[in-house]
DRENKEMAR-848268 format. One line per field, with one value per residue (C-alpha): residue number from 1; residue in three letters; x, y, z. Coordinates in Angstrom, 2 decimals, m for minus. Layout:
N
pos	[NUM|...]
code	[ala|...]
c1	[X|...]
c2	[Y|...]
c3	[Z|...]
//
This chain:
458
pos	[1|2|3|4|5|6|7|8|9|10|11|12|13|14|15|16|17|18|19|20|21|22|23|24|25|26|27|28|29|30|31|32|33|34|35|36|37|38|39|40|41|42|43|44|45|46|47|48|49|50|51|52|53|54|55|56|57|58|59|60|61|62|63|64|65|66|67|68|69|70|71|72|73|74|75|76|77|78|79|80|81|82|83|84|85|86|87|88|89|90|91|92|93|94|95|96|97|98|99|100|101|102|103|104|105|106|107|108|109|110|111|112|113|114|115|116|117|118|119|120|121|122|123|124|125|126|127|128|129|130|131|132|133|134|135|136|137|138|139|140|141|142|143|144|145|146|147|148|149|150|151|152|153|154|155|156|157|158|159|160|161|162|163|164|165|166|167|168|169|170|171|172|173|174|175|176|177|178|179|180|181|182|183|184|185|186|187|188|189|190|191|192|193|194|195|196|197|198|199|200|201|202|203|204|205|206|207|208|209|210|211|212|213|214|215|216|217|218|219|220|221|222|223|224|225|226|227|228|229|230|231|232|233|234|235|236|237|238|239|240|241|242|243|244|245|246|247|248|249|250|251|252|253|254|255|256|257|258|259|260|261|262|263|264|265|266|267|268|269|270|271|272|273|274|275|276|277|278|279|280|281|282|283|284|285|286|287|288|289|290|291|292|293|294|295|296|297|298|299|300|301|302|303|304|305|306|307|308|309|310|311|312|313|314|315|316|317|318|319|320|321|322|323|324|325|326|327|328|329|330|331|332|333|334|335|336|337|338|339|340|341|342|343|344|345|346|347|348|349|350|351|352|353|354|355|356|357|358|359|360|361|362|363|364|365|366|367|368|369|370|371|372|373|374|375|376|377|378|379|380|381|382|383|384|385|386|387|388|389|390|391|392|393|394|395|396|397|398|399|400|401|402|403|404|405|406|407|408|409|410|411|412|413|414|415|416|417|418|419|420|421|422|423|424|425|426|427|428|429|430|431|432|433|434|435|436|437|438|439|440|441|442|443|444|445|446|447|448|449|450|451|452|453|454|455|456|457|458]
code	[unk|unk|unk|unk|unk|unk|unk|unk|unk|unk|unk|unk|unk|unk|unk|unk|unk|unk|unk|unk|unk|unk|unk|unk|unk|unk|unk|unk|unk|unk|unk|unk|unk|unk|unk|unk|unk|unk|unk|unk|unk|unk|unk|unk|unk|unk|unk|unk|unk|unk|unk|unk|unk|unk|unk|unk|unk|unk|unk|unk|unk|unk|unk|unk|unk|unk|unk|unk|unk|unk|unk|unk|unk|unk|unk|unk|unk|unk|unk|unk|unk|unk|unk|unk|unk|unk|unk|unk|unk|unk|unk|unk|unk|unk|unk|unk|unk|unk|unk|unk|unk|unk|unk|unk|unk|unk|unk|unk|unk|unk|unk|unk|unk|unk|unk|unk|unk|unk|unk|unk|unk|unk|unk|unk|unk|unk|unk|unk|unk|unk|unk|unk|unk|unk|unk|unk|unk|unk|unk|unk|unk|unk|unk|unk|unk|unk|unk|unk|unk|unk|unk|unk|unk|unk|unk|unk|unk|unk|unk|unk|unk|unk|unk|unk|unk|unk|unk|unk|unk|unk|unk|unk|unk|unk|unk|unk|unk|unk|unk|unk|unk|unk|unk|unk|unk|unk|unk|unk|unk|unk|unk|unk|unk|unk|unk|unk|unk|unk|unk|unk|unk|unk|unk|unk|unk|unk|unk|unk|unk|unk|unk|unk|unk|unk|unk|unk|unk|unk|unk|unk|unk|unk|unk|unk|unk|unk|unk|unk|unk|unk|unk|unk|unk|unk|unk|unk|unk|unk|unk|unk|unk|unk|unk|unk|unk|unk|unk|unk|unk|unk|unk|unk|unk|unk|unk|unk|unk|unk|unk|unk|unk|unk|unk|unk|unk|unk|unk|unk|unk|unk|unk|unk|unk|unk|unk|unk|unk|unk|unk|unk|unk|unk|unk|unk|unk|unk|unk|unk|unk|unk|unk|unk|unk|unk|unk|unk|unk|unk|unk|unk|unk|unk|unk|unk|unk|unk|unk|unk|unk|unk|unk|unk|unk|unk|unk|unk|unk|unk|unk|unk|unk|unk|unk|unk|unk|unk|unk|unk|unk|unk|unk|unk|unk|unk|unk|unk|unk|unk|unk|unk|unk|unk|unk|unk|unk|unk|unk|unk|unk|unk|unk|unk|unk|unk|unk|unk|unk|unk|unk|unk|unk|unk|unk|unk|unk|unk|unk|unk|unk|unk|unk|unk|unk|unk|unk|unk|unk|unk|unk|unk|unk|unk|unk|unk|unk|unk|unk|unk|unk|unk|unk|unk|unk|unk|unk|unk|unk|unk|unk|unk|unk|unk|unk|unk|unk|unk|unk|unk|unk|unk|unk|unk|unk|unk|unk|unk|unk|unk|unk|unk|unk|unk|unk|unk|unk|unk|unk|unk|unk|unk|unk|unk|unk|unk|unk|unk|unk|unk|unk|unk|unk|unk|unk|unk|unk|unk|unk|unk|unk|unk|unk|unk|unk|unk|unk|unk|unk|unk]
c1	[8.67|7.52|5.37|7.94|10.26|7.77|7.38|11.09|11.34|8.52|9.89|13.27|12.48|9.96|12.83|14.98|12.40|11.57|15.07|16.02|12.31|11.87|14.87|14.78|11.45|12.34|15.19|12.22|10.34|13.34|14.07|11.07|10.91|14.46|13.05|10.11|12.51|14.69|12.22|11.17|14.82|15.06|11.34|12.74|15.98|14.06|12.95|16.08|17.78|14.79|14.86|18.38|17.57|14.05|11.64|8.97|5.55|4.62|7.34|7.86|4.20|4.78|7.67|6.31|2.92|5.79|7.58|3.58|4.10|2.05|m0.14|2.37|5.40|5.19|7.85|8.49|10.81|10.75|10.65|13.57|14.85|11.45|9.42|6.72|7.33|5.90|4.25|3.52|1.95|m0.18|1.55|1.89|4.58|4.53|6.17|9.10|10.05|10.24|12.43|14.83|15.52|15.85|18.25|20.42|20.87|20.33|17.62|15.37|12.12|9.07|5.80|2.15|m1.07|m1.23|3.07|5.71|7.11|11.20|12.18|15.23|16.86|17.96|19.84|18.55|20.61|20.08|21.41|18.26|17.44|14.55|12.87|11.09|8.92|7.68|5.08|5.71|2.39|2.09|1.16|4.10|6.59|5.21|4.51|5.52|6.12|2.80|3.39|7.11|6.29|3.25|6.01|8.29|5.51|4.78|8.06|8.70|5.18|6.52|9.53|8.11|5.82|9.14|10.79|6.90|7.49|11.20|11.09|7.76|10.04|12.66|10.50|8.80|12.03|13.42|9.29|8.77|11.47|10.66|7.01|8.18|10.51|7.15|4.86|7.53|7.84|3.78|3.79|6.81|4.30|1.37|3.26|4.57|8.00|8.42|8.33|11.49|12.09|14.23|17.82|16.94|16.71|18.91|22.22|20.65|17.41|19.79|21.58|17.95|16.81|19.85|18.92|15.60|16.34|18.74|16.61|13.93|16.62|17.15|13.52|12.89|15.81|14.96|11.17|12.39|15.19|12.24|9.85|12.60|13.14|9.02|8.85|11.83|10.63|7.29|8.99|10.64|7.44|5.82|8.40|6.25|3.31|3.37|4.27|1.25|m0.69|0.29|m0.20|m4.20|m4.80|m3.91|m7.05|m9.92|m13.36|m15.27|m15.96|m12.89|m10.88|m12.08|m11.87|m7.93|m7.53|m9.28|m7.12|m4.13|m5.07|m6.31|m2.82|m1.08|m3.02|m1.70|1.46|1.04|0.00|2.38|5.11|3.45|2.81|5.99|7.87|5.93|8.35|6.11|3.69|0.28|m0.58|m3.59|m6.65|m9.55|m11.44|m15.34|m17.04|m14.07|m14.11|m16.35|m19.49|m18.87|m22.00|m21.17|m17.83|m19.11|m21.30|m18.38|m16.02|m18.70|m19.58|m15.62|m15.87|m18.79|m18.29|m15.17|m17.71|m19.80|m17.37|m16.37|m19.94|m19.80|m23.24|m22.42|m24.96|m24.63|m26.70|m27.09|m25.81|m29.34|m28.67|m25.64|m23.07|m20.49|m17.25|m13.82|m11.65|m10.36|m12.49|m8.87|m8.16|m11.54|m11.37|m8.15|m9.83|m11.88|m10.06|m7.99|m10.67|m12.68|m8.90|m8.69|m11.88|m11.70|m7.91|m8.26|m11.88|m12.43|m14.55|m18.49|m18.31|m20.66|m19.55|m21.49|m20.84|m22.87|m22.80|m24.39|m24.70|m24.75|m25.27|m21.52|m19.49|m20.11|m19.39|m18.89|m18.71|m17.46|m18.50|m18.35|m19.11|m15.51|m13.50|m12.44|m9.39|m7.89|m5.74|m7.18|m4.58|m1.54|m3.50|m3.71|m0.14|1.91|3.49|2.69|0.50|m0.66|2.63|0.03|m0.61|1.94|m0.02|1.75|m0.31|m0.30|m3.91|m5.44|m3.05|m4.25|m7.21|m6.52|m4.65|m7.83|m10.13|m8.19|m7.03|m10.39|m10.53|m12.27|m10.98|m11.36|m11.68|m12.18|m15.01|m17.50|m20.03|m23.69|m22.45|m20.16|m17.05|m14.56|m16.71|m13.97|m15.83|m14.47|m15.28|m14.68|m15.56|m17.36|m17.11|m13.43|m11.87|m8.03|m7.47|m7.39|m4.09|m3.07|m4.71|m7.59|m10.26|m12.11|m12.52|m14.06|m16.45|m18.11|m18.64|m20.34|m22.32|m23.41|m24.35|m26.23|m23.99|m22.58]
c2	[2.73|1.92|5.14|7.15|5.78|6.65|10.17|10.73|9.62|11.61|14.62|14.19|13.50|16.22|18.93|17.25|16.96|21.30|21.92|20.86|21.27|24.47|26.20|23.72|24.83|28.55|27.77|26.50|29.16|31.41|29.06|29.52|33.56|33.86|31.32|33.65|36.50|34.52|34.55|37.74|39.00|36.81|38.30|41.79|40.51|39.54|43.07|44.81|44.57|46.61|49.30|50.14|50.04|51.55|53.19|53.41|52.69|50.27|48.20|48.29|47.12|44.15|43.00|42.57|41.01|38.38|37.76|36.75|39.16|42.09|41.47|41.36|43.46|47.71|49.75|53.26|55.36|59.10|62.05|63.20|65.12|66.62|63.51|63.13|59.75|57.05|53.91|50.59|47.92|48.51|50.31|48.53|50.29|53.72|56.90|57.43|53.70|53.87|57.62|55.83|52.92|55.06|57.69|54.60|52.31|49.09|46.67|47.07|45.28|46.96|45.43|45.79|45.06|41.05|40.67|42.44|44.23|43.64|47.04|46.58|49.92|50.05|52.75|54.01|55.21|58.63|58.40|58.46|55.32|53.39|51.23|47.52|46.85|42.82|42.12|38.73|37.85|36.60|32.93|32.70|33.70|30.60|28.48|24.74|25.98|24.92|21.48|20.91|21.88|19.01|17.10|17.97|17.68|14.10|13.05|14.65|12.60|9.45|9.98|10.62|7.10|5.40|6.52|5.64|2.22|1.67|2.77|0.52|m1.69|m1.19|m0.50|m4.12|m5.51|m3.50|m3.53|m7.61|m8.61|m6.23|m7.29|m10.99|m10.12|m8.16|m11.16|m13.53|m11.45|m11.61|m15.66|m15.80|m13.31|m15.95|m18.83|m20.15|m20.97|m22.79|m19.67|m17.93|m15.51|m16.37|m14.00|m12.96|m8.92|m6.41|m6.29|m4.68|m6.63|m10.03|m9.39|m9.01|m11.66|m13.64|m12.11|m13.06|m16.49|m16.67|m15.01|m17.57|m20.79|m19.37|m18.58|m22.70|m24.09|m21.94|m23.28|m26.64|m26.61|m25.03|m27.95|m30.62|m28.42|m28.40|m31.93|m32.99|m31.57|m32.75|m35.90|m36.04|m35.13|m38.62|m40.46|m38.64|m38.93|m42.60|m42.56|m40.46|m43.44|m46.34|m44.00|m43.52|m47.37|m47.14|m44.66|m47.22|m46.56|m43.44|m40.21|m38.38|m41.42|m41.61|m37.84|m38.09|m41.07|m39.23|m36.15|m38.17|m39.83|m36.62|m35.47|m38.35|m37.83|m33.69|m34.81|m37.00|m34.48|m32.03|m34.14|m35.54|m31.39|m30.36|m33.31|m32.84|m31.92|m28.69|m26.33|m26.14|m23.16|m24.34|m22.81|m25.88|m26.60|m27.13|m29.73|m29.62|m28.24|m29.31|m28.99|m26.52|m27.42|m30.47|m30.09|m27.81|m29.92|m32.65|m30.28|m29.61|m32.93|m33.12|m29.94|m29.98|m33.18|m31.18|m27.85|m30.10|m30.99|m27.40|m25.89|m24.36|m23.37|m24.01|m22.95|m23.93|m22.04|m22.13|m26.22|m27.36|m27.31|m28.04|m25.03|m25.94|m23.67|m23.65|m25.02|m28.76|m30.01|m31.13|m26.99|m25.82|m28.05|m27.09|m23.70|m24.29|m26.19|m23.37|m20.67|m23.01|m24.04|m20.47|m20.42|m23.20|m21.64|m17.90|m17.83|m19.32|m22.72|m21.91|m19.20|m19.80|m19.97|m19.75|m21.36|m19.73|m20.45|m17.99|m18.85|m15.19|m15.11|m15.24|m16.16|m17.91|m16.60|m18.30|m16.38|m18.25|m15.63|m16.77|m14.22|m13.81|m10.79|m10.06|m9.46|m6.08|m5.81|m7.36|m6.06|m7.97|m10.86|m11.08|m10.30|m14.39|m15.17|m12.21|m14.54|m12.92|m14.81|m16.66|m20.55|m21.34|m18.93|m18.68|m16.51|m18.85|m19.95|m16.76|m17.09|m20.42|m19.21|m15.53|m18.13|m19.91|m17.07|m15.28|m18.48|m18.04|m14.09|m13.32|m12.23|m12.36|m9.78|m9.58|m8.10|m7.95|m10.39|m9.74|m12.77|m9.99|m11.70|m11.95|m12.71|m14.02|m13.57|m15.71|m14.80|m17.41|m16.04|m18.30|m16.47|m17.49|m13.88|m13.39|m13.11|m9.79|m8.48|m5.66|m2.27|m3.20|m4.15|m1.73|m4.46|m6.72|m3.85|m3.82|m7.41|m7.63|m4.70|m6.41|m9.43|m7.58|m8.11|m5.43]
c3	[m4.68|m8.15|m8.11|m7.09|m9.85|m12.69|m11.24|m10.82|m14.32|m16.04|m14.44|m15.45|m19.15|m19.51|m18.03|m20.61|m23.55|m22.39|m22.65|m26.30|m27.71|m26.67|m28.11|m31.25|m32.16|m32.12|m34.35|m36.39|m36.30|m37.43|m40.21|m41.32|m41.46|m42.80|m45.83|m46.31|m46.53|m48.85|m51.39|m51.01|m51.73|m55.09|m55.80|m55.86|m57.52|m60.35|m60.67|m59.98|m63.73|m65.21|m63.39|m63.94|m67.66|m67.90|m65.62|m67.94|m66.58|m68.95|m68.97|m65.15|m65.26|m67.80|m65.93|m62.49|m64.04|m65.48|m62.28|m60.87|m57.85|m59.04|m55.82|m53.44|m55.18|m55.65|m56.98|m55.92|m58.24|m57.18|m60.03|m61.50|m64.85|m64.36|m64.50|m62.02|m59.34|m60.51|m58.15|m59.41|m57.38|m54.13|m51.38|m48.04|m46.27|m44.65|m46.84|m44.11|m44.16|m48.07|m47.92|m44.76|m46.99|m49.97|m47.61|m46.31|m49.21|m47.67|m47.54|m44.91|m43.06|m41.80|m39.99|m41.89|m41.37|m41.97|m42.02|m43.31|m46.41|m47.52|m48.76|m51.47|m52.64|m56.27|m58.34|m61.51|m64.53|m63.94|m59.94|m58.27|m55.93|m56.52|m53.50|m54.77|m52.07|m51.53|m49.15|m46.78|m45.17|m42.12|m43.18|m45.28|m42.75|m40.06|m42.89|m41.70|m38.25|m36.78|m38.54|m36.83|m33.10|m33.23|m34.46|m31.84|m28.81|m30.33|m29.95|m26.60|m25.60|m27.29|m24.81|m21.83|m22.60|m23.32|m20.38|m17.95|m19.55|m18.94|m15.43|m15.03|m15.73|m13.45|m10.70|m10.92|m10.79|m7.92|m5.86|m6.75|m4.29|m1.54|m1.91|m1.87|1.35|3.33|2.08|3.57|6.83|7.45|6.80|9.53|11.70|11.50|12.36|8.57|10.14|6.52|4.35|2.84|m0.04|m3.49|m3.50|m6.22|m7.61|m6.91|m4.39|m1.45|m1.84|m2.23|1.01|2.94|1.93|2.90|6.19|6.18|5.81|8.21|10.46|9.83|10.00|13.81|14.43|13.64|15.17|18.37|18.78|17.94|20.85|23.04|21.95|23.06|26.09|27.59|26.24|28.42|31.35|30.97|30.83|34.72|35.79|34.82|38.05|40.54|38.90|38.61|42.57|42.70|40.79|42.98|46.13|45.22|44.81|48.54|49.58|49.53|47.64|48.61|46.22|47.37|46.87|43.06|42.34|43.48|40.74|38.11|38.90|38.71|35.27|33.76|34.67|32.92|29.92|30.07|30.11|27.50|25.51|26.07|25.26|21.80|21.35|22.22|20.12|16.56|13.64|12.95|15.19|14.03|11.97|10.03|10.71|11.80|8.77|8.63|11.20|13.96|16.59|19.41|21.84|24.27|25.99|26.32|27.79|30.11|31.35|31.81|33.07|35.85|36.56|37.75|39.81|41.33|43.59|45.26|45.18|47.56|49.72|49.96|50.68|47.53|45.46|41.73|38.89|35.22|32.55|28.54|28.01|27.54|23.70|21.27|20.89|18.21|18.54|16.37|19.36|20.24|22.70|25.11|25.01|26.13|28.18|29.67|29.75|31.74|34.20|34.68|35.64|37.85|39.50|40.19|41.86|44.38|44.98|45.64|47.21|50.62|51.01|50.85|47.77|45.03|41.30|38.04|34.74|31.65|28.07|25.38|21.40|19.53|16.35|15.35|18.69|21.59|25.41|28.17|31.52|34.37|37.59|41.28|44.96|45.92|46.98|42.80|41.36|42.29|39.13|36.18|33.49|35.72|36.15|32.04|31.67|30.89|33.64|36.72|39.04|42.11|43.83|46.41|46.50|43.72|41.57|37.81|36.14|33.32|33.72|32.54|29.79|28.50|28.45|26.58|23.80|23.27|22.64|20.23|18.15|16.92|16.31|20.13|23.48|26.94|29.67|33.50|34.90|38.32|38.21|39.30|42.22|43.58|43.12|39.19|36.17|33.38|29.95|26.92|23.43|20.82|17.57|14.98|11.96|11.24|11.01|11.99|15.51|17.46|18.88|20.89|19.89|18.22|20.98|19.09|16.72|19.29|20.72|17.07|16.88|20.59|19.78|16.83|18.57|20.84|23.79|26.18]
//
């Protein structure tokens, strides 16, 4: 918009500067030949009186060397009362332009080499008519003229600046508010519920960003009543669970007795959190600063140690790869975590008892990929099966598992995609990116392809 302003402008004042400059220096120019002429017509005025006393040679001569024109000035007086013509001064004009001005009686003009002559009839005493011819070189006649169009074309420049600056001006005034409203806009985008623009600049841009504020007062209060909302039905869930809790103390010792009460606790503690989550003032926006985070090797391996006592009660052969050694990653330990409770869930409910599952954990140079594979039947539709909220409609199935974990991998710039594994069954690849870029969104996997290319990884 500024741009366009300062264009608009520069092409306005230079039509308007063409306009009057233009014309205004041919006036100039004009002025300038009718001045030349002027003088010319006073030169042979000076003349004039002595020829209608005396056309003697001599004194013709005397008086023209006087007037100090005797280069530029001639005098052509034709022969009478038998006396031969006589011609003073250098001739510069053609013999019929000198007879027509002599045969008409006025003053005339005629072009020559280098200008132009003034041609100024006189009559003698005896009745003849005598023609004074003054010669107006070409210099003369655009004397000055040169000099006033630079003037002019300096002013018209110092206009056009004048106008570039004023409509600079403007333009910052009217392009700070709309870049103030879009800077606004892309905060609110990222999850800076707190940001709002100053109404200040002109009308229209006022009234937006009255909007925009609005806007961003319903966007808060909205995620606040849907933060009271999850946190309050989080909350009736903790009745059943504590019935749950007394219930297990019934079930004796035994492993399956003891898995059931850690289940049960580990659900207390989810709820726990989701209603401290759900009931903070402000949702967290900041990105996690340098050293937290946590191991993912090491909460794969703990996440494992849970599963794989119900894996052996199922029949189930469970292989876990690439947590020999620490693998720092840019996510809270209790969401990998959740992560990966939500893949292996999946696993133990939509494959039958007896199918084998796979864990793996690789460190590239700037992400980290865990691929959690197992030899079941697949998943026909992987697109639906990322979608929030389209489970497959079997065994309670939400869809939001797949979600959780699509949340976590691109909190940190990566992805996650569904794929066959070399066990026959799903392979689930999660890319958590290490580098700290901005997270990927819809339409630019290309992005993503890059980075696994560059860390060497199909």
């Amino acid at each position: 918009m500024r741009w366009a302003l300062v264009k608009v402008c520069v092409a306005v004042t230079t039509m308007v500067v063409v306009a009057f400059a233009v014309p205004l220096g041919l006036v100039i120019k004009e002025m300038a030949r009718d001045r030349a002429f002027s003088n010319a017509e006073r030169q042979a005025a000076a003349i004039a009186p002595a020829l209608s006393i005396t056309t003697d040679r001599d004194e013709l001569e005397r008086v023209v060397a006087s007037a100090g024109s005797d280069t530029q000035m001639a005098v052509h007086i034709p022969a009478a009362d038998g006396k031969a013509a006589v011609e003073i001064g250098e001739r510069r004009a053609v013999v019929k332009d000198v007879a027509m001005t002599r045969r008409l009686g006025r003053a005339s003009t005629a072009e020559v080499p280098g200008g132009s002559v003034l041609l100024q009839p006189v009559a003698l005493s005896s009745g003849e008519i005598a023609v004074i011819e003054v010669y107006v070189p070409e210099a003369e006649v655009s004397n000055g003229v040169g000099t006033a169009w630079a003037v002019l074309a300096g002013v018209g420049a110092a206009l056009v600046v004048g106008s570039v600056a004023v409509a600079d001006r403007l333009g910052v005034r009217m392009v700070q508010p709309a870049q103030r409203l879009a800077d606004s806009a892309h905060e609110l985008g990222e999850g800076k519920l707190g940001s709002r623009v100053p109404e200040e600049g002109p009308t229209e841009l006022r009234q937006a960003a009255v909007a925009f504020n609005s806007m961003a007062d319903q966007v808060v209060q909205l995620l606040a009543n849907e933060r009271e909302l999850a946190a309050d039905l989080s909350h009736r869930l903790r009745t059943p669970l504590t019935v749950l809790r007394l219930n297990t103390a019934s079930l004796g010792d035994g492993p399956a007795a003891e898995q059931t009460r850690a289940a049960v606790e580990q659900l207390e503690r989810e709820v726990d959190t989701i209603i401290r989550t759900a009931r903070e003032a402000k949702p967290q926006t900041a990105a996690i600063g340098a050293g937290a985070g946590c191991d993912a090797s090491e909460v794969v391996r703990e996440r494992m140690d849970f599963w794989s006592a119900l894996a052996e009660d199922e029949g189930r052969k469970v292989r876990v790869a690439g947590v020999d050694r620490p693998c720092r990653i840019p996510v809270a330990r209790a969401d990998l975590a959740a992560a990966l409770d939500a893949l292996l869930g999946n696993v133990f409910r939509h494959t039958p008892e007896g199918t084998a599952f796979a864990v793996d954990v690789h460190n590239a140079e700037d992400a980290v990929i865990v691929l959690v594979s197992d030899a079941g039947a697949g998943i026909v539709d992987p697109e639906a099966a990322m979608a929030r909220g389209r489970g497959s409609g079997n065994d309670g199935s939400t869809g939001l598992g797949l979600d959780i974990v699509r949340r976590l991998a691109e909190s940190t710039g990566g992805d996650v995609r569904i794929g066959s594994s070399v066990l026959g069954g799903t392979e689930v690849r999660i890319w958590i990116q290490l580098d700290g870029r901005a997270p990927v969104r819809t339409g630019h996997r290309g992005t993503v392809r890059r980075r696994r290319r560059n860390a060497g990884v199909r």
